[in-house]
N, CA, C and O atoms as CSV, one atom per row, in Angstrom:
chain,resi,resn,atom,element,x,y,z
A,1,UNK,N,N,0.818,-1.215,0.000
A,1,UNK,CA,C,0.000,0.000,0.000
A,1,UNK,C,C,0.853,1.268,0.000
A,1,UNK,O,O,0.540,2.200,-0.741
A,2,UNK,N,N,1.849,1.337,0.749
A,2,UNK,CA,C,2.918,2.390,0.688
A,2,UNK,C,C,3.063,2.450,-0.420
A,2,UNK,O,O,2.971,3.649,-0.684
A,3,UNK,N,N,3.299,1.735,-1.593
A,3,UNK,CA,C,3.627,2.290,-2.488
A,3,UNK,C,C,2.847,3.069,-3.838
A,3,UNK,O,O,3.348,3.815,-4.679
A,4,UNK,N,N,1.539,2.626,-3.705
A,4,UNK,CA,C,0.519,3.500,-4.211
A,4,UNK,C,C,0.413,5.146,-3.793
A,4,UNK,O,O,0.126,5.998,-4.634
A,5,UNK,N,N,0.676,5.452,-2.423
A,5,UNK,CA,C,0.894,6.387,-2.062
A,5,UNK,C,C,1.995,7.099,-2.349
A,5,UNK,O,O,1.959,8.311,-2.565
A,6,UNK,N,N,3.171,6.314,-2.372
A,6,UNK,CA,C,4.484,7.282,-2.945
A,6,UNK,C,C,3.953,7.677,-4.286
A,6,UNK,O,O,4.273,8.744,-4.811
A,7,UNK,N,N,2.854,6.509,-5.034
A,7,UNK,CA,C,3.081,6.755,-6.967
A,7,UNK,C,C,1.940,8.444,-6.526
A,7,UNK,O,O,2.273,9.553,-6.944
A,8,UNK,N,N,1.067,8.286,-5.926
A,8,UNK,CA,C,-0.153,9.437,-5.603
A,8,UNK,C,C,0.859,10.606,-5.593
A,8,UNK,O,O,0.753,11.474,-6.460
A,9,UNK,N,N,1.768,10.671,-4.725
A,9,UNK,CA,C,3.041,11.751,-3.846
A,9,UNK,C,C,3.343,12.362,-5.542
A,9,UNK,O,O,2.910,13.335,-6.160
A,10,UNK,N,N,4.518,10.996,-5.967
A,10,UNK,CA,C,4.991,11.146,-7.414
A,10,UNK,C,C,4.261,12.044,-8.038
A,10,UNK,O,O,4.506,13.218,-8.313
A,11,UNK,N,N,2.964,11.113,-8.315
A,11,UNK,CA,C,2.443,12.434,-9.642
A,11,UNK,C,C,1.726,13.612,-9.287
A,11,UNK,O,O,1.692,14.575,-10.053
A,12,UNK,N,N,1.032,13.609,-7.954
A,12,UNK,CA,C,0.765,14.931,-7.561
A,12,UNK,C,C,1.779,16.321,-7.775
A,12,UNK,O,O,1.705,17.459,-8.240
A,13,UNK,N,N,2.686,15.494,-7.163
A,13,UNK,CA,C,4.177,16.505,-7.325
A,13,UNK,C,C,4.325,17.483,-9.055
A,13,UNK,O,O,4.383,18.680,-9.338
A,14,UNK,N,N,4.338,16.250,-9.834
A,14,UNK,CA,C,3.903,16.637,-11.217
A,14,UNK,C,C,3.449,17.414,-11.651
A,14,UNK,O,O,3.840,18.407,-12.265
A,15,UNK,N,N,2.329,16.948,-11.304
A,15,UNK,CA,C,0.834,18.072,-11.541
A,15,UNK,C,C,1.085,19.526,-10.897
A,15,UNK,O,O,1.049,20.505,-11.643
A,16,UNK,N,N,1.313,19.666,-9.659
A,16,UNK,CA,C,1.663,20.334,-9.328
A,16,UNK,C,C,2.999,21.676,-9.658
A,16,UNK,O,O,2.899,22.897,-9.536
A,17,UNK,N,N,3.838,21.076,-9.972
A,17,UNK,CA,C,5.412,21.702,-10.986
A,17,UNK,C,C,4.599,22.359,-12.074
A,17,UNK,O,O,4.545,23.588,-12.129
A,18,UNK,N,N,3.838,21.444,-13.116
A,18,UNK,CA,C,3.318,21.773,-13.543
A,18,UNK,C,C,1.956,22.974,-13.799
A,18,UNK,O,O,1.869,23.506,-14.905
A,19,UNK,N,N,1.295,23.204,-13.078
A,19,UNK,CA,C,0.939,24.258,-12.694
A,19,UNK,C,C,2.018,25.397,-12.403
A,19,UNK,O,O,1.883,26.315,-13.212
A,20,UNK,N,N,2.819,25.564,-11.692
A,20,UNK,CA,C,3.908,26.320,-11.802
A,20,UNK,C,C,4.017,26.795,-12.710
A,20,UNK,O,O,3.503,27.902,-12.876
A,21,UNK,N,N,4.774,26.141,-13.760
A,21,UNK,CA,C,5.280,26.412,-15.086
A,21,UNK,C,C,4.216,27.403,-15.767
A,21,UNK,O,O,4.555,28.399,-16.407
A,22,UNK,N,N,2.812,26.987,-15.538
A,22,UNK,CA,C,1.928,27.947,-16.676
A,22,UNK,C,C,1.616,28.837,-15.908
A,22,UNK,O,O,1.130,29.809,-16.487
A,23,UNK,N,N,1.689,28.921,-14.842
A,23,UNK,CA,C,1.741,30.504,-13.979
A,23,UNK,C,C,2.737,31.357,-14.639
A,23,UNK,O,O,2.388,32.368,-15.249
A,24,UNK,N,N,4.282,30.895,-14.516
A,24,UNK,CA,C,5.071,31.570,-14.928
A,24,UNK,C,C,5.230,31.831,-16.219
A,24,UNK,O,O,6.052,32.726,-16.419
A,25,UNK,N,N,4.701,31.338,-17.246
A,25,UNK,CA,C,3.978,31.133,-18.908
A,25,UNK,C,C,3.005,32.343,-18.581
A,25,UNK,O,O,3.063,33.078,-19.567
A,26,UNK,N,N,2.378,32.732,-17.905
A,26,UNK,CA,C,1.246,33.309,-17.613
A,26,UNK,C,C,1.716,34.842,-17.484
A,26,UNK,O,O,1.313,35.821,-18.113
A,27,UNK,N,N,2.592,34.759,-16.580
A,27,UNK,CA,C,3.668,36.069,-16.453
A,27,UNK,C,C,4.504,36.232,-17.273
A,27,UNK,O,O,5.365,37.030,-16.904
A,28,UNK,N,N,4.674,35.746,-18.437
A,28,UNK,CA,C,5.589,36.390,-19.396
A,28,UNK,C,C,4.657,37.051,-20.791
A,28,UNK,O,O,4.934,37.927,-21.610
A,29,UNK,N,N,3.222,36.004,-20.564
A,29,UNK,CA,C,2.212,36.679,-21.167
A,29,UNK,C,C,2.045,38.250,-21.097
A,29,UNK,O,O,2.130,39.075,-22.006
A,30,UNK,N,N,1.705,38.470,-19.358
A,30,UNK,CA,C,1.305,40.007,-18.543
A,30,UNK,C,C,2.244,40.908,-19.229
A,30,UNK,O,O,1.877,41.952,-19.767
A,31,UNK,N,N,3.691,40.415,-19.200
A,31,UNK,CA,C,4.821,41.189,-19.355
A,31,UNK,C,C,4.675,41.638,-20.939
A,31,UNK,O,O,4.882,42.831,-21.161
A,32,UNK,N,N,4.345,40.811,-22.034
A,32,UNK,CA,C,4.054,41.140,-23.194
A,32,UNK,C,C,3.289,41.968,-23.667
A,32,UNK,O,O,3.585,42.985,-24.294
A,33,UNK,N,N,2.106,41.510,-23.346
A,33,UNK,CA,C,0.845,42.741,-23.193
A,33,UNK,C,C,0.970,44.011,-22.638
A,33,UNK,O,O,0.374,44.955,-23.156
A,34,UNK,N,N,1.997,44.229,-21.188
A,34,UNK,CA,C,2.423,45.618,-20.569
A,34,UNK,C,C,3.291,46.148,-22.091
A,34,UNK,O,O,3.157,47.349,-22.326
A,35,UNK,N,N,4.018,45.466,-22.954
A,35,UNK,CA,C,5.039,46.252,-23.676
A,35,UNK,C,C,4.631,46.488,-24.446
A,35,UNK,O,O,5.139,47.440,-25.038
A,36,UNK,N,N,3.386,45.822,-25.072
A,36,UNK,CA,C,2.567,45.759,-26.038
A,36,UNK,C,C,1.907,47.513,-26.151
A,36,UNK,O,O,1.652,48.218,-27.128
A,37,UNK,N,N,1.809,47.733,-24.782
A,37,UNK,CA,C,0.768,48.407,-23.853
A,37,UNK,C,C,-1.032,48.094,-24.772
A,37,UNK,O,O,-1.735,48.852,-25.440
A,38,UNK,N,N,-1.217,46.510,-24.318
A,38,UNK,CA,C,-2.291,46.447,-24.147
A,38,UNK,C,C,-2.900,46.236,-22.685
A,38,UNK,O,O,-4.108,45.999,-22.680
A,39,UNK,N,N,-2.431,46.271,-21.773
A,39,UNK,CA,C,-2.655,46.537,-20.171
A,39,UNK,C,C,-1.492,47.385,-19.869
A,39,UNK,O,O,-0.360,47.405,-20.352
A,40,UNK,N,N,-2.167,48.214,-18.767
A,40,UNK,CA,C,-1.710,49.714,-17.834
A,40,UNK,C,C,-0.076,49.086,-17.521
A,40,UNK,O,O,0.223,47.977,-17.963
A,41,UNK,N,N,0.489,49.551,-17.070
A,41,UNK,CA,C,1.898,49.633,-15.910
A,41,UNK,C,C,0.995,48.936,-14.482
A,41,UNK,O,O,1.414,47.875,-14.020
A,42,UNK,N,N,-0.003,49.480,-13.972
A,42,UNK,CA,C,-1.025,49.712,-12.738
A,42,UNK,C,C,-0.916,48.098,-13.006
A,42,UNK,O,O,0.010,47.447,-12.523
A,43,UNK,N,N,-1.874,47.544,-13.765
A,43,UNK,CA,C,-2.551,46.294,-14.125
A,43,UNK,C,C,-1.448,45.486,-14.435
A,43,UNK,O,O,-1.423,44.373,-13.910
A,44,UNK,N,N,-0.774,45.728,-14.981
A,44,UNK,CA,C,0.736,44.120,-15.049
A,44,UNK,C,C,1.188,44.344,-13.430
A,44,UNK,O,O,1.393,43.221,-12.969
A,45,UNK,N,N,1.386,45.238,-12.545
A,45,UNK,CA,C,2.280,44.968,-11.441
A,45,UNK,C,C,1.110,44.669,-10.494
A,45,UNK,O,O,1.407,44.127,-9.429
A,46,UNK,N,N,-0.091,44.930,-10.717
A,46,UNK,CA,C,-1.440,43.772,-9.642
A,46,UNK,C,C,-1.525,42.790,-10.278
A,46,UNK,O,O,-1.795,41.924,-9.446
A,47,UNK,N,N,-1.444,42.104,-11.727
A,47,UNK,CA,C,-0.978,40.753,-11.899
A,47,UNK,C,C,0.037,40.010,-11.394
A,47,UNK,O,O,-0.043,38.953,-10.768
A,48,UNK,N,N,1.251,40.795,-11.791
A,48,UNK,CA,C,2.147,40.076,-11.230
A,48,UNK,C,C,2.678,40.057,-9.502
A,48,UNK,O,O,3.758,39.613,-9.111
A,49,UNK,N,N,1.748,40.580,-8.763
A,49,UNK,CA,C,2.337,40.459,-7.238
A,49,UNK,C,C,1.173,39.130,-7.428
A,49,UNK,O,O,1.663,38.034,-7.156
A,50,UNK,N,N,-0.272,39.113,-7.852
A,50,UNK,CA,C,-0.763,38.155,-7.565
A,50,UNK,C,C,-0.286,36.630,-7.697
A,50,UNK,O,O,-0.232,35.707,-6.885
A,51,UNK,N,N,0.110,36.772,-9.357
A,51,UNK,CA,C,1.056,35.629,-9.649
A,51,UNK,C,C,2.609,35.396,-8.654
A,51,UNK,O,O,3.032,34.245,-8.541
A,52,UNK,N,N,3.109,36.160,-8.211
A,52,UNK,CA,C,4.005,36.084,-7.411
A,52,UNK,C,C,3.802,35.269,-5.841
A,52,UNK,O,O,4.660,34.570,-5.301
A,53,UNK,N,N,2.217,35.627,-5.222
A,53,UNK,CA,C,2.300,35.146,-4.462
A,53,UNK,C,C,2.028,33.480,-4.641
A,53,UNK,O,O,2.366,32.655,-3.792
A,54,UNK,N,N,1.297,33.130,-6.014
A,54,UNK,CA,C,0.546,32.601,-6.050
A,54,UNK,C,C,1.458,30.956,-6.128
A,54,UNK,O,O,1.209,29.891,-5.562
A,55,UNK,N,N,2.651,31.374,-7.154
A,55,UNK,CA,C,3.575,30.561,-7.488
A,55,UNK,C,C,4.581,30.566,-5.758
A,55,UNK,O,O,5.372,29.632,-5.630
A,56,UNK,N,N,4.504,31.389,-4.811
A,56,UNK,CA,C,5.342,31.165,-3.594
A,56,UNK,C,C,4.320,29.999,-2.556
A,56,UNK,O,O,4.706,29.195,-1.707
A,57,UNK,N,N,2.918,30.310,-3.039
A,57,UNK,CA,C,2.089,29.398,-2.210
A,57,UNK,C,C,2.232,28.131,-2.820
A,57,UNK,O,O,2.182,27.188,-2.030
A,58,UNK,N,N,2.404,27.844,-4.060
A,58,UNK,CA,C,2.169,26.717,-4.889
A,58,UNK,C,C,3.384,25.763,-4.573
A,58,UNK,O,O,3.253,24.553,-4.392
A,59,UNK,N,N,4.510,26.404,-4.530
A,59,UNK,CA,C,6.535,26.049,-3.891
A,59,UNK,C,C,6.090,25.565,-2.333
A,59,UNK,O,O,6.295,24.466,-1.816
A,60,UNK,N,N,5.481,26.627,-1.813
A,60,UNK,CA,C,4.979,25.937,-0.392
A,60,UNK,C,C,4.499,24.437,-0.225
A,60,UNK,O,O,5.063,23.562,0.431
A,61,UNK,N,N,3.555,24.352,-0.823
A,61,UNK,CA,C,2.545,23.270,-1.018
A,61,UNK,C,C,3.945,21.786,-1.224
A,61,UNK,O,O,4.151,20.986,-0.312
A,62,UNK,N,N,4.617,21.747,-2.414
A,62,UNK,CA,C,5.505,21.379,-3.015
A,62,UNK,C,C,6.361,21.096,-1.856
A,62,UNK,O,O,6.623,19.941,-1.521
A,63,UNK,N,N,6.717,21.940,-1.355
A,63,UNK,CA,C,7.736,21.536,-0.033
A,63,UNK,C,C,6.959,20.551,0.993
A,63,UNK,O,O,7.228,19.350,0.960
A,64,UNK,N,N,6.287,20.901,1.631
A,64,UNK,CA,C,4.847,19.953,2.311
A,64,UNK,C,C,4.710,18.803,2.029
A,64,UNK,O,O,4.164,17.902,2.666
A,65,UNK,N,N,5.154,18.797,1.157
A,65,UNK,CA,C,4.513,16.897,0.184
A,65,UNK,C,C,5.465,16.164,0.731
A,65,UNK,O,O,5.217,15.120,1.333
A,66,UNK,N,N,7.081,16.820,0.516
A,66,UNK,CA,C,8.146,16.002,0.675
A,66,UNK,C,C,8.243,15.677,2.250
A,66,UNK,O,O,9.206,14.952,2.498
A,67,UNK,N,N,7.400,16.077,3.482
A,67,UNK,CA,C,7.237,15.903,4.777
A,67,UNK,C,C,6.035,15.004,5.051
A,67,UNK,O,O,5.739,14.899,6.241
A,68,UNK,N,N,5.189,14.246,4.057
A,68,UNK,CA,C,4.062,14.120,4.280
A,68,UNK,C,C,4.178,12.261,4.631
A,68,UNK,O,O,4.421,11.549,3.656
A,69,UNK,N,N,4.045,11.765,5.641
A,69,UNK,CA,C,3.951,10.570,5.936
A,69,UNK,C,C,3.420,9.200,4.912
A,69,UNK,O,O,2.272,9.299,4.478
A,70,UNK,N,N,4.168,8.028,4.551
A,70,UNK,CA,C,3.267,7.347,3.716
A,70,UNK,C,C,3.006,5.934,5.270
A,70,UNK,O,O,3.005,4.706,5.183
A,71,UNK,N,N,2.897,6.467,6.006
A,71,UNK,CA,C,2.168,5.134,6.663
A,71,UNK,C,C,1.242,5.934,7.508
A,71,UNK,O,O,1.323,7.161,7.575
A,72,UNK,N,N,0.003,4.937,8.414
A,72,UNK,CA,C,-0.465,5.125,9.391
A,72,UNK,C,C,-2.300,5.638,8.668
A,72,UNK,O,O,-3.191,6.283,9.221
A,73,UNK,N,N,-2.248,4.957,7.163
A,73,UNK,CA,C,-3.711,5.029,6.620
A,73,UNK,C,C,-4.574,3.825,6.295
A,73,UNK,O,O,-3.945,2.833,5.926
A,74,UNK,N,N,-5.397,3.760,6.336
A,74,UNK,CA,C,-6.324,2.399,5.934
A,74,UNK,C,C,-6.733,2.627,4.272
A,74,UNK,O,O,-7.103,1.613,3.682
A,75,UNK,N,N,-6.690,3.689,3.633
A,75,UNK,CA,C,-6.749,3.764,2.412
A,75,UNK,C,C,-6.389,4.355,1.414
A,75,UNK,O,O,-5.240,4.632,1.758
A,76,UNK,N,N,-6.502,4.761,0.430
A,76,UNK,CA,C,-5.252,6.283,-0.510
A,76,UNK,C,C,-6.626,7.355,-0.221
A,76,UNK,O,O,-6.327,8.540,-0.079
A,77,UNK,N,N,-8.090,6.992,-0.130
A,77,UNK,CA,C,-8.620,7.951,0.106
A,77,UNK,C,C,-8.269,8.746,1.466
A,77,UNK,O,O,-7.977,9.940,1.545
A,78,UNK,N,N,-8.371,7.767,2.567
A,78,UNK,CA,C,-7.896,8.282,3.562
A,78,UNK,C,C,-6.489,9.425,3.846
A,78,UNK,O,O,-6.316,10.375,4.609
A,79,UNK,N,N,-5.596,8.701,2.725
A,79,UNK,CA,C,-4.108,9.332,2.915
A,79,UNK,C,C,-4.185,10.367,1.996
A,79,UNK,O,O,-3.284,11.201,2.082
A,80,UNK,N,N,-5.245,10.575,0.915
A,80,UNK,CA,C,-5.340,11.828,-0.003
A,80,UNK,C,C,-6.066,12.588,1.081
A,80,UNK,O,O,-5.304,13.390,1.620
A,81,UNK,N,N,-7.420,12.600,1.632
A,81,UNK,CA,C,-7.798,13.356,2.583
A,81,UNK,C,C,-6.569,14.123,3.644
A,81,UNK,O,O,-6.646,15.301,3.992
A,82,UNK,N,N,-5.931,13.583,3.879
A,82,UNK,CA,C,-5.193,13.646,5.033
A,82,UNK,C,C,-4.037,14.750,4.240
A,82,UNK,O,O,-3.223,15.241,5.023
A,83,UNK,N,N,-3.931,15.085,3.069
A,83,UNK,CA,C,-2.924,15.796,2.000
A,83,UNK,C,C,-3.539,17.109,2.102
A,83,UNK,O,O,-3.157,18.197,2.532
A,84,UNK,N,N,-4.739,16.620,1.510
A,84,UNK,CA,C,-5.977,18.014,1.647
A,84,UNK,C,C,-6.243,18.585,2.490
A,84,UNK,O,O,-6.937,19.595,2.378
A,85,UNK,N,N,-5.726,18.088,3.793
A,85,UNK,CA,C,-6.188,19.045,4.997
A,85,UNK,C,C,-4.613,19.206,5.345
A,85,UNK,O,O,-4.193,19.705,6.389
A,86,UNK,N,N,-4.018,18.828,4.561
A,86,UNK,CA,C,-2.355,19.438,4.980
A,86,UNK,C,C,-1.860,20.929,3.732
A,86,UNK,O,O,-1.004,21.790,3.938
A,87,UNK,N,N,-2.734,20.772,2.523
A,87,UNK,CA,C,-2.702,21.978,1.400
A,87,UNK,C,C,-3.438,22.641,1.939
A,87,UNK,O,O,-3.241,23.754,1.451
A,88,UNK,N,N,-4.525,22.752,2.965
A,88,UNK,CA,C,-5.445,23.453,3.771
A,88,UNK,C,C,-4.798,24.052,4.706
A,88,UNK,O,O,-5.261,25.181,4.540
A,89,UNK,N,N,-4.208,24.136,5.409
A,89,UNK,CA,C,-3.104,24.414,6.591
A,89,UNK,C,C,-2.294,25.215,6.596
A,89,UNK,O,O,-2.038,26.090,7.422
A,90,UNK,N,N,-1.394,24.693,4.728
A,90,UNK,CA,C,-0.195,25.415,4.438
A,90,UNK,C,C,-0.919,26.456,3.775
A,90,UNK,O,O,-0.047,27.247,3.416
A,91,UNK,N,N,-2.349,27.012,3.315
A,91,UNK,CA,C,-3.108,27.596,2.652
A,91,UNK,C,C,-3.147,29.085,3.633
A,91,UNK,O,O,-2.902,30.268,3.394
A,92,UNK,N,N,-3.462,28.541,4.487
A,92,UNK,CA,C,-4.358,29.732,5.651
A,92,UNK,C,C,-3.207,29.933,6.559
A,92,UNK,O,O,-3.167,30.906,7.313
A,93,UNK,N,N,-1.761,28.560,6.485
A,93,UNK,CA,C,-1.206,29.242,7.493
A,93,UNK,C,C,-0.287,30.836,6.749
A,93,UNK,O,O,-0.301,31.908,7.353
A,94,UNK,N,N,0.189,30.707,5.847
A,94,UNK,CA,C,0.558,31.522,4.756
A,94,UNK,C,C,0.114,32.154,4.276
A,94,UNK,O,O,0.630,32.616,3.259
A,95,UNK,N,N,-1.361,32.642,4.801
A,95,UNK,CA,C,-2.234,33.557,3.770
A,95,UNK,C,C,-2.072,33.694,2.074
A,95,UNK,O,O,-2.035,34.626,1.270
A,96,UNK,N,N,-2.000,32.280,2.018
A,96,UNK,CA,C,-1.998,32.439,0.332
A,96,UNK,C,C,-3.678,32.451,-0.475
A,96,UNK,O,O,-4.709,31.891,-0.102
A,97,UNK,N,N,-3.365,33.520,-1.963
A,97,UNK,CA,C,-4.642,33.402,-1.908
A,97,UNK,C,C,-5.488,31.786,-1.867
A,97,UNK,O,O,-5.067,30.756,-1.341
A,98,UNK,N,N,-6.704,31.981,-2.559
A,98,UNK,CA,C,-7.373,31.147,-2.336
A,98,UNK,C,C,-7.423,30.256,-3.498
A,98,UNK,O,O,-7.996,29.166,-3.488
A,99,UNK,N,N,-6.656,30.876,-4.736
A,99,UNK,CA,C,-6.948,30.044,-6.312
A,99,UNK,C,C,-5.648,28.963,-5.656
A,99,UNK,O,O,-5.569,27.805,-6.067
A,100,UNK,N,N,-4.938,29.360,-4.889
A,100,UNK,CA,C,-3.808,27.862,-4.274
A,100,UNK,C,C,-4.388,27.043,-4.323
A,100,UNK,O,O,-4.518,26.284,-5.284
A,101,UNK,N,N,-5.164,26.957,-2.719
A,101,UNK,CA,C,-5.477,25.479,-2.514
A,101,UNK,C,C,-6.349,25.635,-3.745
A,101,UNK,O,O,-5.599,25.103,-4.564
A,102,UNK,N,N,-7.535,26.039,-4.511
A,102,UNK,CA,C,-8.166,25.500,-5.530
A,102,UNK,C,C,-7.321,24.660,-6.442
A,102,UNK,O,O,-7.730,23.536,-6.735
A,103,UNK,N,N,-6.332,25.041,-6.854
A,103,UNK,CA,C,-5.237,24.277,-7.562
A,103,UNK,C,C,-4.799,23.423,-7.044
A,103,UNK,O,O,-4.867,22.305,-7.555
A,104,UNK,N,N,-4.205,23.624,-5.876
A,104,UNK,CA,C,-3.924,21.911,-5.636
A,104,UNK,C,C,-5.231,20.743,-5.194
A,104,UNK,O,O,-5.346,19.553,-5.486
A,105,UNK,N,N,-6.038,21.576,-4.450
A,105,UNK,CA,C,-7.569,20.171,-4.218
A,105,UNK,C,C,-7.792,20.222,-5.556
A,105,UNK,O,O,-7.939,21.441,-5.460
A,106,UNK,N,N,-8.018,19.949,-7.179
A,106,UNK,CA,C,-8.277,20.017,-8.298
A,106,UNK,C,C,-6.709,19.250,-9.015
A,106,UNK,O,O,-6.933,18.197,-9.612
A,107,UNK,N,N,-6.149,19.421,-9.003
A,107,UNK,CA,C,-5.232,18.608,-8.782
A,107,UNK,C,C,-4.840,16.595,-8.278
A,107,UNK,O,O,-4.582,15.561,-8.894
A,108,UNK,N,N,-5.029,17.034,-6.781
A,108,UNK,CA,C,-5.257,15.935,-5.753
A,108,UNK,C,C,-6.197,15.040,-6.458
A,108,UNK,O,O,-5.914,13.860,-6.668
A,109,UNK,N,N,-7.563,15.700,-6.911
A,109,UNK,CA,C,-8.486,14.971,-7.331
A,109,UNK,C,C,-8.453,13.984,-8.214
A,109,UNK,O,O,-8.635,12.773,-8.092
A,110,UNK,N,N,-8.104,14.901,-9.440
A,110,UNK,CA,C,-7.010,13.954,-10.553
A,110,UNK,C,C,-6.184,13.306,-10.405
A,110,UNK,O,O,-6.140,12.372,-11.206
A,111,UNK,N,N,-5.257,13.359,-9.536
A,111,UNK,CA,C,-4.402,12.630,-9.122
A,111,UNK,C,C,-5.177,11.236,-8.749
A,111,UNK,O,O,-5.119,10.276,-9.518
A,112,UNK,N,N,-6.132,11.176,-7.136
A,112,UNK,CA,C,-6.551,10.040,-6.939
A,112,UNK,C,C,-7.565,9.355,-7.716
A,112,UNK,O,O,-7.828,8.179,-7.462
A,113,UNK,N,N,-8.405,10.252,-9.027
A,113,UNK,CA,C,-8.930,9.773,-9.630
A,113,UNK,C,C,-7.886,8.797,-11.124
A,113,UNK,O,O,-8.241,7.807,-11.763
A,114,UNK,N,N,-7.298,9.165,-11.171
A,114,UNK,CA,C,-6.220,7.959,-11.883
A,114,UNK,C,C,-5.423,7.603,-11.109
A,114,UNK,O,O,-5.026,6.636,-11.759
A,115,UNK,N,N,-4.888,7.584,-10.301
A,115,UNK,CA,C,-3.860,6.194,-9.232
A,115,UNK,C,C,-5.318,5.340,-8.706
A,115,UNK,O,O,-5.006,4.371,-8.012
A,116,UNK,N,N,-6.733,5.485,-8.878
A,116,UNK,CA,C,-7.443,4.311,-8.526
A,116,UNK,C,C,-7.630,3.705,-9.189
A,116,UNK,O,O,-7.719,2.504,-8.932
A,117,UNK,N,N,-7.878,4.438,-11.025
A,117,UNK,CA,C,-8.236,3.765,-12.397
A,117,UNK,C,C,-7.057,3.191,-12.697
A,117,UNK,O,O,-7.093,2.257,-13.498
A,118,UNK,N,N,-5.960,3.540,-12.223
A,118,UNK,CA,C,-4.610,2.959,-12.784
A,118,UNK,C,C,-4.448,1.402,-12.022
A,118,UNK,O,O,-3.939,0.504,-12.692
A,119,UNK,N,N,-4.819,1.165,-10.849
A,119,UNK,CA,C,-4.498,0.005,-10.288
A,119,UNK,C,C,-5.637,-0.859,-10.253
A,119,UNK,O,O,-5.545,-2.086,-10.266
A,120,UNK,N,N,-7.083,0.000,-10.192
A,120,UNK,CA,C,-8.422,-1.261,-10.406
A,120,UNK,C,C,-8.380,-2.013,-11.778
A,120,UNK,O,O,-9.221,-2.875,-12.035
C-alpha cells in the first residue's frame, strides 16, 4: 500500500510543478501585453504580485509533500484526505490566496482519480 501512495506523492508533485510552469507562462504573457501596452503599468504589477504570491504558495505546497507521511492510513482515500487538509493548513497558514489550494484540491483529485483507475 505504501507504495501507491508514494506513486499518488509522485504524480501529484507533477501536476503540481506543472501548474507552476503555466503561472510563470502566464507572467511572461502580462509582461508582453504591458510592452505591447495592451494593459496599464497599474494592471501588469497587480498581476504580477498576484502571480508572485501565487507561485510562492504553490513552492509551499511542493515543499509539504516532501514531509508528508506514507504510513499510518487504511486507504489512498484516507491518505489523499489527510494531503488536503495538509494543502489546507499550508493555505491559511501563509495567507496564500485562495486560487492555491483551488489548484492543488483540483489537482489531488485527478491525481486520486487515476492512481485508482490505474491500479483497479
Amino acid at each position: 500500500m505504501p507504495e501507491r501512495r508514494r506513486f499518488f506523492l509522485k504524480v501529484l508533485k507533477a501536476e503540481l510543478e506543472d501548474c507552476l510552469e503555466d503561472i510563470e507562462d502566464l507572467s511572461l504573457i502580462y509582461e508582453r501585453r504591458r510592452s505591447e501596452e495592451k494593459i496599464t503599468n497599474y494592471v501588469y504589477q497587480e498581476n504580477e504580485a498576484l502571480l508572485a504570491r501565487e507561485i510562492s504558495g504553490l513552492k509551499n505546497i511542493l515543499l509539504s509533500i516532501d514531509e508528508v507521511s506514507l504510513e499510518g492510513y487504511d486507504s489512498l482515500e484516507a491518505f489523499a484526505s489527510a494531503v488536503d487538509a495538509l494543502f489546507q493548513r499550508e493555505v491559511l497558514e501563509f495567507e496564500d490566496p485562495e486560487a492555491v489550494y483551488g489548484i492543488a484540491k483540483r489537482k489531488l483529485l485527478k491525481v486520486l482519480k487515476y492512481v485508482n483507475e490505474r491500479v483497479a
